[in-house]
PDB file of N, CA, C and O in Angstrom, chain B, residues numbered from 101:
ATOM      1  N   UNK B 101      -5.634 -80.436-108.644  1.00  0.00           N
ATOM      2  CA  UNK B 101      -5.372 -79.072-109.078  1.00  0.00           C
ATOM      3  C   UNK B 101      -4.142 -78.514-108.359  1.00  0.00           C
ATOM      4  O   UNK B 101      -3.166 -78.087-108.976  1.00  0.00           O
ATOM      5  N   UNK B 102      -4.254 -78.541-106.730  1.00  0.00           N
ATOM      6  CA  UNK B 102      -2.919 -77.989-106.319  1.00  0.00           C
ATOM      7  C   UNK B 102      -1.742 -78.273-106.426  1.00  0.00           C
ATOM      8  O   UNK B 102      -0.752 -77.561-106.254  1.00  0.00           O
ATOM      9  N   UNK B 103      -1.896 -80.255-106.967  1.00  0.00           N
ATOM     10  CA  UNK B 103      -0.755 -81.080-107.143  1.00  0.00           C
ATOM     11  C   UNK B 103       0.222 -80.444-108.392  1.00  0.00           C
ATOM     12  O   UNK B 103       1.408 -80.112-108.406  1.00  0.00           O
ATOM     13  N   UNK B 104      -0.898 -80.435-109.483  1.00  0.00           N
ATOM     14  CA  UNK B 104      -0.746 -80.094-110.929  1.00  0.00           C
ATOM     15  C   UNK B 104      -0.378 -78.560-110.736  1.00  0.00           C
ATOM     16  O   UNK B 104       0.492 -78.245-111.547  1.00  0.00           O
ATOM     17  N   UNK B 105      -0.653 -77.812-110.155  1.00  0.00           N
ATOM     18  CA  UNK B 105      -0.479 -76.632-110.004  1.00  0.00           C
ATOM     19  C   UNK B 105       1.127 -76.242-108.987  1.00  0.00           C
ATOM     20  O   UNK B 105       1.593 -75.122-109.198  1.00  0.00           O
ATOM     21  N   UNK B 106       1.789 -77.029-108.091  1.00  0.00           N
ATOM     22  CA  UNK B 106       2.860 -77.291-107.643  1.00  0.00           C
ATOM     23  C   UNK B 106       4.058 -77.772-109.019  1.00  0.00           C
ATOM     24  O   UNK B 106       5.155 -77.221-109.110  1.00  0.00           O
ATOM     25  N   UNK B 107       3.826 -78.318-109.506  1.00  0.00           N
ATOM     26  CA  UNK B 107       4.404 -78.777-110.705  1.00  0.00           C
ATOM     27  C   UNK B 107       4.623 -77.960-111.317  1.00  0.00           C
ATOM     28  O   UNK B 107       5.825 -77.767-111.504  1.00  0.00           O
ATOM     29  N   UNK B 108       3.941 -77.295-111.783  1.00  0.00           N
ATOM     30  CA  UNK B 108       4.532 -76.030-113.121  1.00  0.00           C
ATOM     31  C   UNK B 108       4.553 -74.925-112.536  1.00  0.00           C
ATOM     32  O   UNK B 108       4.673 -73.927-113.246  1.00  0.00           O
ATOM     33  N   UNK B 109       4.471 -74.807-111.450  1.00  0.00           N
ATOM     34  CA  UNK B 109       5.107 -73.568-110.774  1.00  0.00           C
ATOM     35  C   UNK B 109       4.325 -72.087-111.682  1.00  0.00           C
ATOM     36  O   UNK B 109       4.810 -70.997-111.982  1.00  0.00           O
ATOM     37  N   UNK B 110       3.311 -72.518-111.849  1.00  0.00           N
ATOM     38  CA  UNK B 110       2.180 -71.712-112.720  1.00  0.00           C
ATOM     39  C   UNK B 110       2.327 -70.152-111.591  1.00  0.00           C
ATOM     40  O   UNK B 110       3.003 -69.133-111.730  1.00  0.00           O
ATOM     41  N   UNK B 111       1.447 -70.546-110.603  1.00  0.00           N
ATOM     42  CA  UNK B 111       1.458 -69.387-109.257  1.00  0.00           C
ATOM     43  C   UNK B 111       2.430 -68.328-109.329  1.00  0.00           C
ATOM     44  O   UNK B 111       2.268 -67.143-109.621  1.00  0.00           O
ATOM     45  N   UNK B 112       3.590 -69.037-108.977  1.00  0.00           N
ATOM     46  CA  UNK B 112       4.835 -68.285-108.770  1.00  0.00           C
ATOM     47  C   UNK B 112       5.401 -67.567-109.647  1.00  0.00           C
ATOM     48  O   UNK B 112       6.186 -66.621-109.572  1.00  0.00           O
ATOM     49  N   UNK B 113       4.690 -68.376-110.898  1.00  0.00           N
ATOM     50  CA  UNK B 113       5.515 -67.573-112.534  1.00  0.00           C
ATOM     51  C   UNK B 113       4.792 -65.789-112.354  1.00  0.00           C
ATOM     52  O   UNK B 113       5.259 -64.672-112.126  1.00  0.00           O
ATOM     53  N   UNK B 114       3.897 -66.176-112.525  1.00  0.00           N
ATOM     54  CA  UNK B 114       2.633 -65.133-112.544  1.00  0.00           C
ATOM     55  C   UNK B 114       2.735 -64.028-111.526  1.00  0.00           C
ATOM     56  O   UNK B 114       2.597 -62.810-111.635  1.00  0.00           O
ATOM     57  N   UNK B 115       3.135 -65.140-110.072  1.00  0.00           N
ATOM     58  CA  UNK B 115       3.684 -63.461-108.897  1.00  0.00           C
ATOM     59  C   UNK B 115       4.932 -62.719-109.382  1.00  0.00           C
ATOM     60  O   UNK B 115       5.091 -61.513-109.192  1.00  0.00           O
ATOM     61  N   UNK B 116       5.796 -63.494-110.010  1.00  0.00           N
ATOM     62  CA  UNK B 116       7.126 -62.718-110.293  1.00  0.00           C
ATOM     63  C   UNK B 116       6.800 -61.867-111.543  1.00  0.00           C
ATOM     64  O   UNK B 116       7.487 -60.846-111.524  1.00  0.00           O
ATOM     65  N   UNK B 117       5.880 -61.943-112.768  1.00  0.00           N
ATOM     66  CA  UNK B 117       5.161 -61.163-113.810  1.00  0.00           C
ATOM     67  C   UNK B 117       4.591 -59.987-112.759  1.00  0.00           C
ATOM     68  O   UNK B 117       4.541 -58.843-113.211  1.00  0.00           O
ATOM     69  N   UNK B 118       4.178 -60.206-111.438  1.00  0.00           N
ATOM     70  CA  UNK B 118       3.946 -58.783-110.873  1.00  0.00           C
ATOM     71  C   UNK B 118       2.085 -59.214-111.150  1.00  0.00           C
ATOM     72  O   UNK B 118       1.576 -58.208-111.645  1.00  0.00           O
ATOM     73  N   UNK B 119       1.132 -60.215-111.000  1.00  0.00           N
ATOM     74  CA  UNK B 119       0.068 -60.414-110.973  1.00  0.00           C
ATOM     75  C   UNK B 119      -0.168 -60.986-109.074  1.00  0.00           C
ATOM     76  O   UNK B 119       0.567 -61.684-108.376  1.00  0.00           O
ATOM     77  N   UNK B 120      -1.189 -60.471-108.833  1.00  0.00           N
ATOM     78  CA  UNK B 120      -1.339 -60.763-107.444  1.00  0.00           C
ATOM     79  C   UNK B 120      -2.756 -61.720-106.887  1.00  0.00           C
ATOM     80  O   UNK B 120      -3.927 -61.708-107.266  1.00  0.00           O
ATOM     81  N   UNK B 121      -1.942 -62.640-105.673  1.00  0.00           N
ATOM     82  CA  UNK B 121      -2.755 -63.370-105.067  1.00  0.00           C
ATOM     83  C   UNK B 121      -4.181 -63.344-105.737  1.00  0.00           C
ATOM     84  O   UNK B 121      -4.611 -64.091-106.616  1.00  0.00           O
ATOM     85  N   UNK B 122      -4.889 -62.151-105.012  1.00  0.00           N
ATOM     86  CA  UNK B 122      -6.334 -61.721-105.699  1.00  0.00           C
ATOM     87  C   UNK B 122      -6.560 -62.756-107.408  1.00  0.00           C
ATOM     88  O   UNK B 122      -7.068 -63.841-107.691  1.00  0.00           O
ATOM     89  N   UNK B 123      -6.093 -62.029-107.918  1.00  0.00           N
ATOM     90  CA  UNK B 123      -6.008 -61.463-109.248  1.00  0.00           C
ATOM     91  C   UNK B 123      -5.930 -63.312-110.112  1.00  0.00           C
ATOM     92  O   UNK B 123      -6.328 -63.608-111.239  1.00  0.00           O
ATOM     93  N   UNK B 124      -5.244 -64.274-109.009  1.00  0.00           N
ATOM     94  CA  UNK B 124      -4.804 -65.718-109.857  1.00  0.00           C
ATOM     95  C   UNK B 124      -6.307 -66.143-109.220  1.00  0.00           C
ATOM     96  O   UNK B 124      -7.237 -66.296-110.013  1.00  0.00           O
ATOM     97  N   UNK B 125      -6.475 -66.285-108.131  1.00  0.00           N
ATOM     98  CA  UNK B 125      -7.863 -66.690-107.606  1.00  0.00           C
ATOM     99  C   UNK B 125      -9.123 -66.722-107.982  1.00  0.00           C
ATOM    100  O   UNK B 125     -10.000 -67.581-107.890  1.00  0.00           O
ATOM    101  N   UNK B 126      -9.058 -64.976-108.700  1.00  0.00           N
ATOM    102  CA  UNK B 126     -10.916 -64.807-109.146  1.00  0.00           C
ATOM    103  C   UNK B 126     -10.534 -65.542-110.567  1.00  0.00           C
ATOM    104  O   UNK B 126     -11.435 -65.980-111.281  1.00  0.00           O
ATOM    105  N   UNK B 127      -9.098 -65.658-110.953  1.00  0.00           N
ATOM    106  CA  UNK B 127      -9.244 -66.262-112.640  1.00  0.00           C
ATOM    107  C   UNK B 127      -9.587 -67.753-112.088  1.00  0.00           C
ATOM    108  O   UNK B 127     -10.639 -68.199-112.546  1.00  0.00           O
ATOM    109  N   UNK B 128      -8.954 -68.528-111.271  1.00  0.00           N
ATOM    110  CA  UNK B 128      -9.645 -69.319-111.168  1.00  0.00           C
ATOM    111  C   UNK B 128     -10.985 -69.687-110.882  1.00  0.00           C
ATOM    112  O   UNK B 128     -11.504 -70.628-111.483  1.00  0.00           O
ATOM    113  N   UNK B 129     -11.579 -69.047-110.041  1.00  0.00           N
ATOM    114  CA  UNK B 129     -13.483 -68.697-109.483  1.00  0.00           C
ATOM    115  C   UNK B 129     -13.745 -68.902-110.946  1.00  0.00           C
ATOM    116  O   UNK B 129     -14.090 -69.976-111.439  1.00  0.00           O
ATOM    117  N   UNK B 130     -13.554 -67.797-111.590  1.00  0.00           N
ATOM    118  CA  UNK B 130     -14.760 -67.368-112.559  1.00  0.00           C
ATOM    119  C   UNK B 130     -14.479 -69.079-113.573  1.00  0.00           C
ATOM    120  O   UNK B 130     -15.521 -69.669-113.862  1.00  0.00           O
ATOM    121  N   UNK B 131     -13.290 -69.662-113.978  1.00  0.00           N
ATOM    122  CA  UNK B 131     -13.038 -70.335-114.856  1.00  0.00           C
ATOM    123  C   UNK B 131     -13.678 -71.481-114.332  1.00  0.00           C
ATOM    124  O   UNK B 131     -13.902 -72.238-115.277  1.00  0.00           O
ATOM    125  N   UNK B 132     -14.145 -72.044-113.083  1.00  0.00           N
ATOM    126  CA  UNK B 132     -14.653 -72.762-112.488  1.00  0.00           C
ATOM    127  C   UNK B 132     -16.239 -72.454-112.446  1.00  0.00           C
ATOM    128  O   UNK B 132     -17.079 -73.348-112.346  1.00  0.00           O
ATOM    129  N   UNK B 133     -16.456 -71.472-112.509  1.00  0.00           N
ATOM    130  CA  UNK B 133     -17.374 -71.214-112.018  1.00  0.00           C
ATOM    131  C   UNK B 133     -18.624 -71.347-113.473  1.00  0.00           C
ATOM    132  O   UNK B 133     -19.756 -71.828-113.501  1.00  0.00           O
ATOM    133  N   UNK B 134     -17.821 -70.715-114.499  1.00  0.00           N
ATOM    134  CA  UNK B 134     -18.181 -71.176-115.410  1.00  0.00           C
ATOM    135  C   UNK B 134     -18.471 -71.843-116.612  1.00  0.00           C
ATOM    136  O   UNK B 134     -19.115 -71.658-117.645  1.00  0.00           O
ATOM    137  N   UNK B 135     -17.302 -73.213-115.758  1.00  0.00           N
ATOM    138  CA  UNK B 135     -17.026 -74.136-116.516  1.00  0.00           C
ATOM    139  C   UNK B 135     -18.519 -75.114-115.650  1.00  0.00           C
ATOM    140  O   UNK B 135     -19.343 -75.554-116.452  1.00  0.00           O
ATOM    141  N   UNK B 136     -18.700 -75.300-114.670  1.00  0.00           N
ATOM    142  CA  UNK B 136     -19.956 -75.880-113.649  1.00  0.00           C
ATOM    143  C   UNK B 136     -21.358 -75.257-114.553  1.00  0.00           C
ATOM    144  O   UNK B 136     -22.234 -76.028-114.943  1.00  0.00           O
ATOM    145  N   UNK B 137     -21.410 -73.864-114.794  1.00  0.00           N
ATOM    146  CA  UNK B 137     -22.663 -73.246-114.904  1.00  0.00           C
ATOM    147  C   UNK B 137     -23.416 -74.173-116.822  1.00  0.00           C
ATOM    148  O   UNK B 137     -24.529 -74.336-117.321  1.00  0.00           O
ATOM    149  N   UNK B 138     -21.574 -74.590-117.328  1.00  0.00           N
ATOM    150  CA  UNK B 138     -22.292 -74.805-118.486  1.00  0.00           C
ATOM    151  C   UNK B 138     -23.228 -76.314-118.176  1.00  0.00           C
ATOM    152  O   UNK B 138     -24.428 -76.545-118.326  1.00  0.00           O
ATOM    153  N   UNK B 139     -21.825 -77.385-117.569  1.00  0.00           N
ATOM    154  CA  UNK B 139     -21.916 -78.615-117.723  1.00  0.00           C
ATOM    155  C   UNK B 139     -23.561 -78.576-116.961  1.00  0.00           C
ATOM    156  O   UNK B 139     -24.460 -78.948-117.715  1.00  0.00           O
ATOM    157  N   UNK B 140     -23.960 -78.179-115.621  1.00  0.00           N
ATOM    158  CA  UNK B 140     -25.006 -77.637-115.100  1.00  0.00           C
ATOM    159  C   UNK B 140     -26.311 -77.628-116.144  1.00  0.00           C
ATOM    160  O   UNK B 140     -27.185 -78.495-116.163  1.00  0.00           O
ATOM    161  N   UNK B 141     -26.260 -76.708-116.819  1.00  0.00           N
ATOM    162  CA  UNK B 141     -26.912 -76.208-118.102  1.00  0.00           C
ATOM    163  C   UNK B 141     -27.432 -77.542-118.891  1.00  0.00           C
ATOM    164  O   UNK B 141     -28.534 -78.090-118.858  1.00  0.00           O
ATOM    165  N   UNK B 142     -26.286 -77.855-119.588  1.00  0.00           N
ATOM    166  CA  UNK B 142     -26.614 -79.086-120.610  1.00  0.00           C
ATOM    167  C   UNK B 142     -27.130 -80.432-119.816  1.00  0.00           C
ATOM    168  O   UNK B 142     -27.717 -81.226-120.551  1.00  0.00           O
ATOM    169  N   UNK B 143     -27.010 -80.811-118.469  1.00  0.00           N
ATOM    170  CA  UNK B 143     -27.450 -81.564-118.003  1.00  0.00           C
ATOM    171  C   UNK B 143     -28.780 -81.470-117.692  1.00  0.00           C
ATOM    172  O   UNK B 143     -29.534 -82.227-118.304  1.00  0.00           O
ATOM    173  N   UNK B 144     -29.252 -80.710-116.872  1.00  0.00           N
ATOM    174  CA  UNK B 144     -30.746 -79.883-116.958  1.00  0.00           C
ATOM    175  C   UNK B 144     -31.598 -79.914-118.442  1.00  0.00           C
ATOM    176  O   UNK B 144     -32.715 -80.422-118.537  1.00  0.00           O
ATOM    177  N   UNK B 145     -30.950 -79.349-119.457  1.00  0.00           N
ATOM    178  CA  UNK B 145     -31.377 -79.813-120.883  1.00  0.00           C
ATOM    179  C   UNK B 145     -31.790 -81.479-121.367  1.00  0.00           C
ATOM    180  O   UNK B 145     -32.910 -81.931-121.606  1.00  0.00           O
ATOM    181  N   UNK B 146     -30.834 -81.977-121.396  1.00  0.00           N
ATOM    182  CA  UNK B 146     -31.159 -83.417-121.519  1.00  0.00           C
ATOM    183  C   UNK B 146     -32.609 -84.016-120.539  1.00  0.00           C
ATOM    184  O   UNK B 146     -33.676 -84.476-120.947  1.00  0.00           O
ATOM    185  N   UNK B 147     -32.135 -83.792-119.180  1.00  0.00           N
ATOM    186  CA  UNK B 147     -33.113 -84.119-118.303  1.00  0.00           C
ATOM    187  C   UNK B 147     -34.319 -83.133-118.497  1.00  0.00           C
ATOM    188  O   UNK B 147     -35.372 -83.584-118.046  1.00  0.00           O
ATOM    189  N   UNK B 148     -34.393 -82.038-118.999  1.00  0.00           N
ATOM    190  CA  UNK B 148     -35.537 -81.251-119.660  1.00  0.00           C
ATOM    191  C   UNK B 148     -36.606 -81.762-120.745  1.00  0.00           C
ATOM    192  O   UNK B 148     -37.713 -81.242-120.886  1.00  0.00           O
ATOM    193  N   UNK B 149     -36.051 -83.024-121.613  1.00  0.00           N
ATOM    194  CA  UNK B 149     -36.608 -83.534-122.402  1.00  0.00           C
ATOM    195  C   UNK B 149     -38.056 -84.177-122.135  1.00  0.00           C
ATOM    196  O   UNK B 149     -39.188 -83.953-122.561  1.00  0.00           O
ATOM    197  N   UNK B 150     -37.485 -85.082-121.230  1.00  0.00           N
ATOM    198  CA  UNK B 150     -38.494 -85.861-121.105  1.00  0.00           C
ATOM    199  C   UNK B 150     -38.770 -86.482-119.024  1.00  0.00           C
ATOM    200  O   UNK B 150     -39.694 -86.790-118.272  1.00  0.00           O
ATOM    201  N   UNK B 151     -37.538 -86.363-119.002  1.00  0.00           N
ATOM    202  CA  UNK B 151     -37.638 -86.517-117.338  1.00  0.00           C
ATOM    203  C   UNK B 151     -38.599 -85.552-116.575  1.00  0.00           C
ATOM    204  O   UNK B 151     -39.630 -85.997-116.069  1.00  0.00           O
ATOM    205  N   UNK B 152     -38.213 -84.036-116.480  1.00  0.00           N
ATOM    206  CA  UNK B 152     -38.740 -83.084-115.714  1.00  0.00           C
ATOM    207  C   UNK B 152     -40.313 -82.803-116.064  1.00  0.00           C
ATOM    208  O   UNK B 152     -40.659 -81.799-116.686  1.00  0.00           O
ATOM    209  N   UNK B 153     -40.940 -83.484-115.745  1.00  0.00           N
ATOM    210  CA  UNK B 153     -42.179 -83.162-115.887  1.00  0.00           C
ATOM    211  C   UNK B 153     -43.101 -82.273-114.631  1.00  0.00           C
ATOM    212  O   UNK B 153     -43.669 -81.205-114.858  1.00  0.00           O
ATOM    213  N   UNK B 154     -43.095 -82.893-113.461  1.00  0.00           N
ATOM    214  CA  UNK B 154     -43.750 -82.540-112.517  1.00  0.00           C
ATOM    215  C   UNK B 154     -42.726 -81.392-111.412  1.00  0.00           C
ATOM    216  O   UNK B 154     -42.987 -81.343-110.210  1.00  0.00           O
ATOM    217  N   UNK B 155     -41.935 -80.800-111.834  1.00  0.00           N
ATOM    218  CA  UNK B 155     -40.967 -80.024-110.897  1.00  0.00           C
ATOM    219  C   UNK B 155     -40.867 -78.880-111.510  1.00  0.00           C
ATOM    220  O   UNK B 155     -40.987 -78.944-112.734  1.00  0.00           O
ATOM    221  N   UNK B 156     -40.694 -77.898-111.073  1.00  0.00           N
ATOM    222  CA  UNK B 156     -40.145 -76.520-111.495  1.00  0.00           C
ATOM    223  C   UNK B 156     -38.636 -76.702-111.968  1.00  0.00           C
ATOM    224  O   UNK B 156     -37.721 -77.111-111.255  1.00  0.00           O
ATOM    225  N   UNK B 157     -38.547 -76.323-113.300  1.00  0.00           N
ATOM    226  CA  UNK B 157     -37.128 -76.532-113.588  1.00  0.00           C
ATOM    227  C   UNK B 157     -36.201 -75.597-113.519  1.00  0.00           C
ATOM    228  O   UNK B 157     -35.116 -75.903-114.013  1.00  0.00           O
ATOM    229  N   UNK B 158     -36.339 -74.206-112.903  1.00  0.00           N
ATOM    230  CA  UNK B 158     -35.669 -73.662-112.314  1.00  0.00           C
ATOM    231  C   UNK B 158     -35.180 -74.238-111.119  1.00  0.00           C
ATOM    232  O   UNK B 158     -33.954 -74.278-111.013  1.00  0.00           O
ATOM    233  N   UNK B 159     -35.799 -74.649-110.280  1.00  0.00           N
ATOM    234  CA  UNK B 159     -35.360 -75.917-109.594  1.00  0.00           C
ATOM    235  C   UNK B 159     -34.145 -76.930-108.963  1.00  0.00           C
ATOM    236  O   UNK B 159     -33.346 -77.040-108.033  1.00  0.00           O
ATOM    237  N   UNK B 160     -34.579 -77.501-110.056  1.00  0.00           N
ATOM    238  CA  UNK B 160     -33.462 -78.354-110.624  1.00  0.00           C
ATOM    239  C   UNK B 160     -32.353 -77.617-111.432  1.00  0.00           C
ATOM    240  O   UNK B 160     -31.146 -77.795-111.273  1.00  0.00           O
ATOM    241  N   UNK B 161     -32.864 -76.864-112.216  1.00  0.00           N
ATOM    242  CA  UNK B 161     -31.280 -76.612-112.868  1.00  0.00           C
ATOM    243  C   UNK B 161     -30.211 -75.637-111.186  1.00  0.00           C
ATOM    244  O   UNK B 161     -29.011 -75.788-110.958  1.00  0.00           O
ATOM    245  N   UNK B 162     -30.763 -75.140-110.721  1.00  0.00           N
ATOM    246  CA  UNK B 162     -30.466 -74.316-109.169  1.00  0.00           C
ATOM    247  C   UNK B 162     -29.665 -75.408-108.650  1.00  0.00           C
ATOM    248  O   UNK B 162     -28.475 -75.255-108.375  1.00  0.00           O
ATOM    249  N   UNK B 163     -30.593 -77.061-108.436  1.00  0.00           N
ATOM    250  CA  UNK B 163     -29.721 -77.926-107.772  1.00  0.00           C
ATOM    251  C   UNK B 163     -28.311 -78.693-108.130  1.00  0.00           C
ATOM    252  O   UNK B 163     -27.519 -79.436-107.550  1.00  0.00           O
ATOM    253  N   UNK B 164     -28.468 -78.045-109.502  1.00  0.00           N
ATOM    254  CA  UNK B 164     -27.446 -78.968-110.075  1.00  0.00           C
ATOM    255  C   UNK B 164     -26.502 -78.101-110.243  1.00  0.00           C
ATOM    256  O   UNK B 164     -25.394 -78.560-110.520  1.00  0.00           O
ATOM    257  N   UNK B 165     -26.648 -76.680-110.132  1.00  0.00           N
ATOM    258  CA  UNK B 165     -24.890 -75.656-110.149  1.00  0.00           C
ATOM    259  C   UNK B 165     -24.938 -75.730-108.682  1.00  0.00           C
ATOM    260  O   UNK B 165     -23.960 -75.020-108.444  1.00  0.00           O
ATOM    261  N   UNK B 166     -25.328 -76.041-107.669  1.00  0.00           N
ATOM    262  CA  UNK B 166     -25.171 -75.729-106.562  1.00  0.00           C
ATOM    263  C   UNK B 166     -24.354 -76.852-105.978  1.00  0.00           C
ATOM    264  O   UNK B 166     -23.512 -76.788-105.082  1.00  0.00           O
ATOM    265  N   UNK B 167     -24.933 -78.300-106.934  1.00  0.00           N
ATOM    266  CA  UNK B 167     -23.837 -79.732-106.655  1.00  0.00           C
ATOM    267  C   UNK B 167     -22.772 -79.699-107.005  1.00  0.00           C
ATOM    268  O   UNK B 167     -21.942 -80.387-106.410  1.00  0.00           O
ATOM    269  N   UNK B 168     -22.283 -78.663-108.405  1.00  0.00           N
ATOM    270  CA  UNK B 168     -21.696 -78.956-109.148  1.00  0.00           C
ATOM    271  C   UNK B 168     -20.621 -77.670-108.210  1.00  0.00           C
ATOM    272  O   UNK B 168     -19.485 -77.410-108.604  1.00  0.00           O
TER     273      UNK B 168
END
């Protein structure tokens, strides 16, 4: 990410548009954050089928955004 992100000079474009530190960061958080919450999600689903039998699947789905 920082490599790819050195490269196109993405950051810097965006400070000189007058957008700040803050402001590139939480777009990244949140875009991360809920790019994890889906993949998270659908994995828990699958394994919801037929795997999770004996566990609370709140649980597990908890352990798996927390890996992720």
């Amino acid at each position: 990410m920082i490599v790819k992100e050195k490269e196109s000079r993405c950051k810097e474009s965006m400070r000189m548009m007058g957008m700040s530190d803050l402001s590139y960061w939480l777009s990244w958080f949140v875009y991360y954050t809920l790019l994890n919450t889906v993949i998270a999600t659908v994995a828990w689903a699958i394994l919801l089928i037929n795997v999770i039998k004996f566990s609370n699947p709140v649980f597990i789905w908890v352990y798996f955004w927390l890996f992720g």
